[in-house]
C-alpha positions in Angstrom: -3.6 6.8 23.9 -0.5 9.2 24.8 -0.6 11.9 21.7 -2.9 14.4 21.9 -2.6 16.4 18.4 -4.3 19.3 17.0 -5.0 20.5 13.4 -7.5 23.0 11.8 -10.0 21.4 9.2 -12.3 23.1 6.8 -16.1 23.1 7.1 -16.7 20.7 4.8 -14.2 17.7 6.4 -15.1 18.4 9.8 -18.7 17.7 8.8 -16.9 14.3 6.9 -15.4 13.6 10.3 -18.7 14.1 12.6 -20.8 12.1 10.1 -18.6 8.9 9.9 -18.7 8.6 13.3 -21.8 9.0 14.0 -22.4 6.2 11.3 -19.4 3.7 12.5 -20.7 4.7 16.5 -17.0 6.0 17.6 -14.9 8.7 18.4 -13.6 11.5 16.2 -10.5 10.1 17.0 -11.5 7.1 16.1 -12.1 7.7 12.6 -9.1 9.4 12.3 -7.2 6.6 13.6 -9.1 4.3 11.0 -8.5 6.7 8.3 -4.7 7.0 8.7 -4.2 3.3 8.6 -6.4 2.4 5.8 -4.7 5.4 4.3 -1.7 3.8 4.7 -2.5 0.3 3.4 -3.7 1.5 -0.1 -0.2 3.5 -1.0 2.5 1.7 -2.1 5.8 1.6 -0.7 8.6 3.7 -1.7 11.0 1.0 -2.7 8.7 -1.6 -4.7 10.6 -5.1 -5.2 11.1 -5.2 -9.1 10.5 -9.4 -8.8 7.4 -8.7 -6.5 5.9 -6.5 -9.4 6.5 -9.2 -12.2 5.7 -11.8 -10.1 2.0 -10.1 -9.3 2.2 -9.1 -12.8 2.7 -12.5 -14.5 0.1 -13.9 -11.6 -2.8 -11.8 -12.7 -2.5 -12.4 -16.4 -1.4 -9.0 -17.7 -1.1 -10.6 -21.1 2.2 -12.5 -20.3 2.3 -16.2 -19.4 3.1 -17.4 -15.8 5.8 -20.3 -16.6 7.9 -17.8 -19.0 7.5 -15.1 -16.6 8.9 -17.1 -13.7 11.7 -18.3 -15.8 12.3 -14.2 -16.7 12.4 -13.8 -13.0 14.7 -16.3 -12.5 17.1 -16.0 -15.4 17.4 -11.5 -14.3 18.0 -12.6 -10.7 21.0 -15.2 -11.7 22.2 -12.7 -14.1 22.6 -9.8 -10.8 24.1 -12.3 -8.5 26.6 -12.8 -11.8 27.4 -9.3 -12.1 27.7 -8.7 -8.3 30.4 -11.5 -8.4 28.2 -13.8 -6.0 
């Protein structure tokens, strides 16, 4: 590892900190590390594809039928590549 960073936490996190890794047998940095990217993994992205969303949407249920939401998917994407003049 190349960065070494500091930061100030309260009583109460620090404690967090010391105890988790004590119980997963690693660093403080180590948990931090671990922290950060699991952080990372659970927030969504800033730009979410529109046609991702449906898709998962339509996959899951969500009380609208697969086959018509595919063929909404399809119909909104040929209709954009209309008005972009593609």
């Amino acid at each position: 590892m190349t960065h070494r960073t500091t930061f100030t936490l309260d009583e109460p996190t620090a404690q967090r900190l010391k105890r988790l890794a004590a119980r997963w047998q690693v660093s403080q940095a180590e948990v931090v590390r671990r922290s950060v990217e699991q952080a990372e993994k659970t927030i969504a992205p800033d730009n979410p594809d529109p046609a991702v969303m449906l898709r998962e949407l339509f996959a899951t249920g969500g009380g609208l039928d697969l086959e018509k939401g595919n063929a909404y998917i399809a119909e909104v994407y040929e209709d954009r590549k209309h008005w972009r003049g593609e």
